[in-house]
C-alpha positions as a Markdown table, in Angstrom:
| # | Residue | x | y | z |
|---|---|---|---|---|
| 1 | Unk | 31.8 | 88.0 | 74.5 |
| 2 | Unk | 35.2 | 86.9 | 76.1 |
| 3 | Unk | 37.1 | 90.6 | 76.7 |
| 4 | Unk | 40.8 | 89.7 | 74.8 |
| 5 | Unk | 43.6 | 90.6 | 77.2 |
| 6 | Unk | 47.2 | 90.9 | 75.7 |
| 7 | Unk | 50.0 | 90.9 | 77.6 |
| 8 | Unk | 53.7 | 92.3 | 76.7 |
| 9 | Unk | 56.1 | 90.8 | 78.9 |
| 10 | Unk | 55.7 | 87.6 | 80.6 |
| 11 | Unk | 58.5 | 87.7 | 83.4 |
| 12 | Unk | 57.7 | 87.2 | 87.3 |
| 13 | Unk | 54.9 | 89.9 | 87.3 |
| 14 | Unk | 53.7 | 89.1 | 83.9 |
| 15 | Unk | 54.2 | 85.6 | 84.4 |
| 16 | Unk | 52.3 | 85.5 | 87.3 |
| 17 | Unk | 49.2 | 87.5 | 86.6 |
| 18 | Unk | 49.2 | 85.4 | 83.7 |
| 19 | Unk | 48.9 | 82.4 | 85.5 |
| 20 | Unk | 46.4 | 83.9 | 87.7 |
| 21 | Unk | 43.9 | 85.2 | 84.8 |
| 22 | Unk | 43.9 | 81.9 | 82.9 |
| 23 | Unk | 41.5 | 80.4 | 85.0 |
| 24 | Unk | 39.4 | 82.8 | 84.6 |
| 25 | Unk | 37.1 | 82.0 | 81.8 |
| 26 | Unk | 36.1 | 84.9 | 80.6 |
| 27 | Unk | 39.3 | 85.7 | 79.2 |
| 28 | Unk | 41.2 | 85.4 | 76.4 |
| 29 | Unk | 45.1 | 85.9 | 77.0 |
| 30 | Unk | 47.8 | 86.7 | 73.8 |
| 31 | Unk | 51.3 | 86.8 | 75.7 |
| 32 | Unk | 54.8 | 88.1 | 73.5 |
| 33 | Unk | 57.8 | 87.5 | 75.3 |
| 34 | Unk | 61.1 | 87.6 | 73.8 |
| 35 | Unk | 62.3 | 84.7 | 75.8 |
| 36 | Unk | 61.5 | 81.5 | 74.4 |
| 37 | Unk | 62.0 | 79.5 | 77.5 |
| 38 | Unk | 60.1 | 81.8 | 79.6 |
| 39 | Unk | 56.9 | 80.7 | 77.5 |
| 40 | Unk | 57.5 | 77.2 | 77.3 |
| 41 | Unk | 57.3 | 77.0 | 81.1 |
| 42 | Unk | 54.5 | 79.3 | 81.4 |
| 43 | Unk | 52.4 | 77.5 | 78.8 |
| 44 | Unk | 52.5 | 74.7 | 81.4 |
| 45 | Unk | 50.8 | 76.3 | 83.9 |
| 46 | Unk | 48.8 | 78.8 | 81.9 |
| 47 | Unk | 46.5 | 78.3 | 78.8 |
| 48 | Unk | 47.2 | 81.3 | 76.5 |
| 49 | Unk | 47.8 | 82.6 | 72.2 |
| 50 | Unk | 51.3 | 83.2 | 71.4 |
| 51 | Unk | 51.5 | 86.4 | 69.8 |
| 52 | Unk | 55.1 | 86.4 | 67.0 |
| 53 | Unk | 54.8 | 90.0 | 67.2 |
| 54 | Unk | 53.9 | 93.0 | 69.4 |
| 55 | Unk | 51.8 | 94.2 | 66.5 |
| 56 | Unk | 50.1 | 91.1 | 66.2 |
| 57 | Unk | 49.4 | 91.3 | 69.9 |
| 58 | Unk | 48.0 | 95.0 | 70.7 |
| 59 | Unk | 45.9 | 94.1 | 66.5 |
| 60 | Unk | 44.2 | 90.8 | 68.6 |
| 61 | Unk | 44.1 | 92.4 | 72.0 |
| 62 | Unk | 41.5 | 95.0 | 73.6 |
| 63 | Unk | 43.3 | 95.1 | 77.0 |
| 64 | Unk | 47.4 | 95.5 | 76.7 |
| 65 | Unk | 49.1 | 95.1 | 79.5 |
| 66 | Unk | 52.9 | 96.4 | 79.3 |
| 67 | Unk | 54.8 | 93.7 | 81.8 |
| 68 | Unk | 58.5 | 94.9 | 80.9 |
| 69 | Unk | 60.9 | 97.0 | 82.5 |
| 70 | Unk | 60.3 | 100.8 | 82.9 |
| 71 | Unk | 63.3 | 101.8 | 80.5 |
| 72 | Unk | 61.6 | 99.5 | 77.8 |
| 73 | Unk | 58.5 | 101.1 | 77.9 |
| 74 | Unk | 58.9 | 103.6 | 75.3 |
| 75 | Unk | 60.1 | 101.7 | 73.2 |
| 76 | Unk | 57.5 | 99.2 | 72.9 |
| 77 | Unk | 54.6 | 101.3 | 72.7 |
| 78 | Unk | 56.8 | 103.0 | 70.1 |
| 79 | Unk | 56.4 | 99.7 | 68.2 |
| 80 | Unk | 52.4 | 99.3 | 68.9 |
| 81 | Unk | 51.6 | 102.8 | 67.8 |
| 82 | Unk | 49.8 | 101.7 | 64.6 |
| 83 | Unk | 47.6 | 99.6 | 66.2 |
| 84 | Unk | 46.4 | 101.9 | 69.1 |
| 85 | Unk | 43.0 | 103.8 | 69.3 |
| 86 | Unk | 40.3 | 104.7 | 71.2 |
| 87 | Unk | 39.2 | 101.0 | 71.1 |
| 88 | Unk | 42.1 | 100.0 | 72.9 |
| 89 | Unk | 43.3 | 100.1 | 76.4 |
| 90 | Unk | 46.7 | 100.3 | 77.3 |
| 91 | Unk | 48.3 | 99.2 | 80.7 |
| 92 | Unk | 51.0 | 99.6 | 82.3 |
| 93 | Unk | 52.1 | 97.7 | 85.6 |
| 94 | Unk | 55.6 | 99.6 | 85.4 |
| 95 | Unk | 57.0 | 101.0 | 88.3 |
| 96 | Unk | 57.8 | 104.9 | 88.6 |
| 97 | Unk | 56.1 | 105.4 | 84.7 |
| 98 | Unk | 52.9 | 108.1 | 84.9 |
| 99 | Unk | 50.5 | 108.6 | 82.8 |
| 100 | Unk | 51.8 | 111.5 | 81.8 |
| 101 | Unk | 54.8 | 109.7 | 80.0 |
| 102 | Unk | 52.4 | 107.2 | 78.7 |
| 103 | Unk | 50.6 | 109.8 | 77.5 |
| 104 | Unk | 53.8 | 111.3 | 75.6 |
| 105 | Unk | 55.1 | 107.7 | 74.8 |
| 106 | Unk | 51.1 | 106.9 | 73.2 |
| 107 | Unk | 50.4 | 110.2 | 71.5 |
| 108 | Unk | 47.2 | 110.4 | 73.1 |
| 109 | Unk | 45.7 | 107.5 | 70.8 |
| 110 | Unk | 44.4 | 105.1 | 73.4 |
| 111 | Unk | 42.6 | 105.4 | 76.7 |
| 112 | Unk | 45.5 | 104.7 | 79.8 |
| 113 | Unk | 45.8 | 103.0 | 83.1 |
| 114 | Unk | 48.4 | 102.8 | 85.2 |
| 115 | Unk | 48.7 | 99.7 | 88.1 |
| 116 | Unk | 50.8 | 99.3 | 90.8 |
| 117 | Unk | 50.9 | 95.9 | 92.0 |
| 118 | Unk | 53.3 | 93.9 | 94.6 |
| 119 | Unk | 54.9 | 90.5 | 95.0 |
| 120 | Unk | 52.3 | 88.5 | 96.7 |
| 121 | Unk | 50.4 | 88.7 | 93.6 |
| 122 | Unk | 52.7 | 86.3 | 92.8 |
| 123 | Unk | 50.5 | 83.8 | 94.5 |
| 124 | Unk | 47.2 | 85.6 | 93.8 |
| 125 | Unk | 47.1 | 87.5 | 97.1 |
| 126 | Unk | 48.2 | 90.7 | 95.5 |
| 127 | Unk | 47.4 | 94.5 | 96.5 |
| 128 | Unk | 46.5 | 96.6 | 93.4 |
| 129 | Unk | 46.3 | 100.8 | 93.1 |
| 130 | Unk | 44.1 | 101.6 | 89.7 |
| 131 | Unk | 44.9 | 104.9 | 88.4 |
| 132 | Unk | 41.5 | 106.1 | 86.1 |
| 133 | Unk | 42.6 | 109.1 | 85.4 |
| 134 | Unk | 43.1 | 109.5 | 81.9 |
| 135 | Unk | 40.2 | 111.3 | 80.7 |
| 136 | Unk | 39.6 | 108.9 | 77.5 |
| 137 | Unk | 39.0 | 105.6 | 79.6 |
| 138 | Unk | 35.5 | 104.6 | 79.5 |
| 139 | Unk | 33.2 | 103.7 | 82.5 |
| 140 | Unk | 33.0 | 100.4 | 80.8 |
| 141 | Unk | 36.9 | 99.8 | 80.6 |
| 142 | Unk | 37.2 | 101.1 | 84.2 |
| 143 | Unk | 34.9 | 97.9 | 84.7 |
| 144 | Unk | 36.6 | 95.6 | 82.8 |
| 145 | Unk | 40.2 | 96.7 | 84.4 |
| 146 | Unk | 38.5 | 96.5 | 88.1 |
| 147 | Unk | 38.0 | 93.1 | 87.1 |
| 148 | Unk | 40.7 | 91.8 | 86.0 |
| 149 | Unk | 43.0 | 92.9 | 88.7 |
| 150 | Unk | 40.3 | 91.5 | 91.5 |
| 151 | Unk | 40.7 | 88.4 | 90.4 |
| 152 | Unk | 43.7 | 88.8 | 91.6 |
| 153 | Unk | 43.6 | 90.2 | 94.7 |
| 154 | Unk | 42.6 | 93.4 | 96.8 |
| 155 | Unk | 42.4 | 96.9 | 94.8 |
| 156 | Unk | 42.2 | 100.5 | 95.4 |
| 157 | Unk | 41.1 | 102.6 | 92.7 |
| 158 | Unk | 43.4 | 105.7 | 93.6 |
| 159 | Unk | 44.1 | 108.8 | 92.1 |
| 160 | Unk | 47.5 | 109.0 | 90.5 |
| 161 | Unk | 49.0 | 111.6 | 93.3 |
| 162 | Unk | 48.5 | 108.8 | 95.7 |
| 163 | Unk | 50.7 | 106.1 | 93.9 |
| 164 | Unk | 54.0 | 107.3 | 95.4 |
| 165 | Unk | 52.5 | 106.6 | 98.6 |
| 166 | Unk | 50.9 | 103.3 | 97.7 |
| 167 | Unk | 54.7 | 102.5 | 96.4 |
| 168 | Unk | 56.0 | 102.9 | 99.8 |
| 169 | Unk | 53.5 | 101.1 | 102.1 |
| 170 | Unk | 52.6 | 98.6 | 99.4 |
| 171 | Unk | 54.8 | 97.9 | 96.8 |
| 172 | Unk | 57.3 | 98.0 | 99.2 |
| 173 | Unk | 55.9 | 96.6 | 102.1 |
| 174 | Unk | 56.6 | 93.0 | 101.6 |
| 175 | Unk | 60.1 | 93.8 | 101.8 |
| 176 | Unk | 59.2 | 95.4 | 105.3 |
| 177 | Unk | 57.1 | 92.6 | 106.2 |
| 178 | Unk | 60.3 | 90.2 | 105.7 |
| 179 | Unk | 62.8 | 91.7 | 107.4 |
| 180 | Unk | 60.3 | 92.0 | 110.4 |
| 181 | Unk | 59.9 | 88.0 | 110.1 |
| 182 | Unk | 63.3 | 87.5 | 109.6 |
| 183 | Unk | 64.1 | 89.3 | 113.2 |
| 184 | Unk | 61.5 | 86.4 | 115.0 |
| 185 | Unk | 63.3 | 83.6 | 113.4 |
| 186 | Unk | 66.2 | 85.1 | 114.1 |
| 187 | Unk | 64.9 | 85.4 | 117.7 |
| 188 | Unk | 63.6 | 82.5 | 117.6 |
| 189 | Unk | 66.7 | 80.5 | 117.2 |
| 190 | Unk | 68.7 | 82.2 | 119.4 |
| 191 | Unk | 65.9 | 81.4 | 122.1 |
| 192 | Unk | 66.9 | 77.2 | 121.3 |
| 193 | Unk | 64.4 | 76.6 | 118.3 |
| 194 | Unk | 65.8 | 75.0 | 115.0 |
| 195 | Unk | 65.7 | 77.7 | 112.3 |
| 196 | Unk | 62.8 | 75.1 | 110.5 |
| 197 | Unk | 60.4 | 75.5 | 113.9 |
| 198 | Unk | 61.3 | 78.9 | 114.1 |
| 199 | Unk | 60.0 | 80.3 | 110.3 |
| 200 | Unk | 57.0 | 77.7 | 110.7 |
| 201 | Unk | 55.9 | 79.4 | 113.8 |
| 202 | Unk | 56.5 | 82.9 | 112.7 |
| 203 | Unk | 54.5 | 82.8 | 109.4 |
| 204 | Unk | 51.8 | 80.9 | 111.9 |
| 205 | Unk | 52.1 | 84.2 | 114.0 |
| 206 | Unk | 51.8 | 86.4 | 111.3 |
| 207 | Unk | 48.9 | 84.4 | 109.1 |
| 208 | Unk | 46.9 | 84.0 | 112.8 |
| 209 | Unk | 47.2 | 87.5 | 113.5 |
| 210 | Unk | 46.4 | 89.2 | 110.3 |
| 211 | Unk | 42.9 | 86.7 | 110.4 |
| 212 | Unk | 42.1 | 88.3 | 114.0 |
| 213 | Unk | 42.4 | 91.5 | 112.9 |
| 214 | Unk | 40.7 | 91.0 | 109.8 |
| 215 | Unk | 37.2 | 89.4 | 111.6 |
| 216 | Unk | 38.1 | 91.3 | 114.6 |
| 217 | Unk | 35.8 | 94.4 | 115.6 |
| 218 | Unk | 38.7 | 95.9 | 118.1 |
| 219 | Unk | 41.1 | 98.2 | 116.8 |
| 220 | Unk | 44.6 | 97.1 | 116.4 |
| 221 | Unk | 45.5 | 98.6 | 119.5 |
| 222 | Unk | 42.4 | 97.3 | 121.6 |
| 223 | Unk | 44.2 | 93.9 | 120.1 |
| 224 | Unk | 47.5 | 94.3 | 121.4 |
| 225 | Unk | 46.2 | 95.3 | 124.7 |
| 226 | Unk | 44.3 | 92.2 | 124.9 |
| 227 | Unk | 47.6 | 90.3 | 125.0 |
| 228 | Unk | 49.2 | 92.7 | 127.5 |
| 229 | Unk | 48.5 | 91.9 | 130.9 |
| 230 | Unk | 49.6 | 94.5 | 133.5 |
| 231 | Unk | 53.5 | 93.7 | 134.6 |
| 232 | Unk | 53.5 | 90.8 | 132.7 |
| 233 | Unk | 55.9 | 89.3 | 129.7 |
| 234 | Unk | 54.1 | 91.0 | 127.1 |
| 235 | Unk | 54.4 | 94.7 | 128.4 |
| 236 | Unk | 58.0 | 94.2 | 129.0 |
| 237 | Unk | 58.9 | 93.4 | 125.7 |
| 238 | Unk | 56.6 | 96.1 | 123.8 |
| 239 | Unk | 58.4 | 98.2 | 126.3 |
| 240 | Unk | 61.6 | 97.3 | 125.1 |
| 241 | Unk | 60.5 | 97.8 | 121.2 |
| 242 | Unk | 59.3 | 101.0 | 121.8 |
| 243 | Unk | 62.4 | 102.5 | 123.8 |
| 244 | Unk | 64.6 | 100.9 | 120.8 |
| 245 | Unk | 62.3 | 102.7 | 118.3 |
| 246 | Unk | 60.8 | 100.1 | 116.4 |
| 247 | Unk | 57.5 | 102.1 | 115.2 |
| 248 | Unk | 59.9 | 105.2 | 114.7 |
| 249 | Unk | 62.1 | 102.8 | 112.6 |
| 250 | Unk | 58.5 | 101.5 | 110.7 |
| 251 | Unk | 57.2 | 105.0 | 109.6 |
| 252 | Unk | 60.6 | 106.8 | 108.8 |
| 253 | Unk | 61.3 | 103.5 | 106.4 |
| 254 | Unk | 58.4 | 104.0 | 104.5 |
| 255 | Unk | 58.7 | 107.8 | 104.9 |
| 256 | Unk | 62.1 | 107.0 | 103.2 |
| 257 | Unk | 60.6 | 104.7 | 100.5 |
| 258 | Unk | 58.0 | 107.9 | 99.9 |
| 259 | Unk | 60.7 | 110.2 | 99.0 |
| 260 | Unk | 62.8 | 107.8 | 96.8 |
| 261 | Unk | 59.4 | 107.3 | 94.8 |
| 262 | Unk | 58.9 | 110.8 | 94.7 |
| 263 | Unk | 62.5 | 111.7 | 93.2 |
| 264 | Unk | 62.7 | 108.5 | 90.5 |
């Protein structure tokens, strides 16, 4: 039996995992989205039921997913309340909303999940954190949730104390990751490369690097030193980043992130 996922909310996040779970057979995707538009260009890219109502939705849907923005959130379960139950699993990919609130928002009626994604799901190659806390989910909805997020990319089944964490170094991280390649085009040109030839070899850098480290056995550290021969060009310039306090910089901004997660 195909497991009916239903999804509230089809902007970039929505939109995209989406896209990403209607190639996967064994689903069955509703999708309500206020924004007419929005569906017409999904529903070229994604085969999926068009839901006129929330109710209808969560009535036809074992798996909701909430895809909106936090301050919506109550809201729209507010709406779905009628059609919520122990049958049911509700979802919520919004940032900075616990279960505890979903809880609150739900009165309790419905076994709860919260997810944490980030950007490169976008394109399939997403990092997920599964919170199973909520005491009402069953082994086999953990199952079902684990499964539809893998397709999707890498998750981490984490307990909810974690997420603010996860926020930082993950959720975040792409950011980080960007303004990191930014600074070797940046270098790049100024070294005489066209601005073109300067992102092409970056992300080739970057996509080269992460695959070493990924089949590699050596720690990252046994890596770099691989590269850094003794008085050579390498040295030098790691020398350079580390009395300008790059890594320092690394750790207090997602130190920084941390706290701002901790506080919203």
């Amino acid at each position: 039996m195909k497991t009916k996922i239903g999804f509230i909310g089809a902007g970039n996040m929505g939109g995209a995992l989406i896209k990403g779970l209607s190639a996967q057979k064994q689903f069955i995707l509703n999708v309500y989205e206020l924004d007419s538009q929005k569906i017409e260009n999904l529903s070229q890219e994604a085969d999926f039921l068009i839901a006129e109502s929330v109710q209808e939705l969560s009535k036809n849907s074992d798996y909701i997913i909430l895809a909106v923005k936090p301050q919506h959130i109550s809201s729209v379960i507010n709406q779905i309340l009628p059609q919520l139950g122990s049958r049911k699993c509700l979802i919520s990919i919004a940032a900075g909303i616990k279960l505890e609130s979903l809880a609150q928002f739900s009165q309790n009626l419905c076994p709860l999940v919260r997810v944490m994604p980030n950007t490169p799901a976008l394109i399939g190659k997403g990092v997920f954190a599964l919170c199973f806390d909520h005491p009402e989910l069953t082994s086999e909805q953990k199952e079902t949730v684990l499964s539809i997020f893998s397709s999707l990319g890498k998750t981490y089944v984490l307990e909810e104390k974690l997420f603010d964490g996860f926020t930082a170094m993950i959720g975040s991280g792409p950011a980080f990751v960007f303004l990191i390649l930014e600074s070797f085009v940046q270098a790049g040109i100024t070294l005489g490369f066209t601005a073109r030839q300067s992102k092409e070899m970056a992300l080739a850098l970057f996509e080269g690097s992460v695959e070493l480290a990924q089949k590699e056995t050596l720690t990252l550290s046994e890596l770099k030193e691989m590269v850094s021969s003794p008085a050579g060009t390498t040295i030098y310039g790691l020398n350079k980043m580390e009395e300008k306090g790059l890594r320092t910089a690394i750790l207090e901004g997602i130190l920084a992130s941390f706290k701002r997660s901790k506080e919203l």
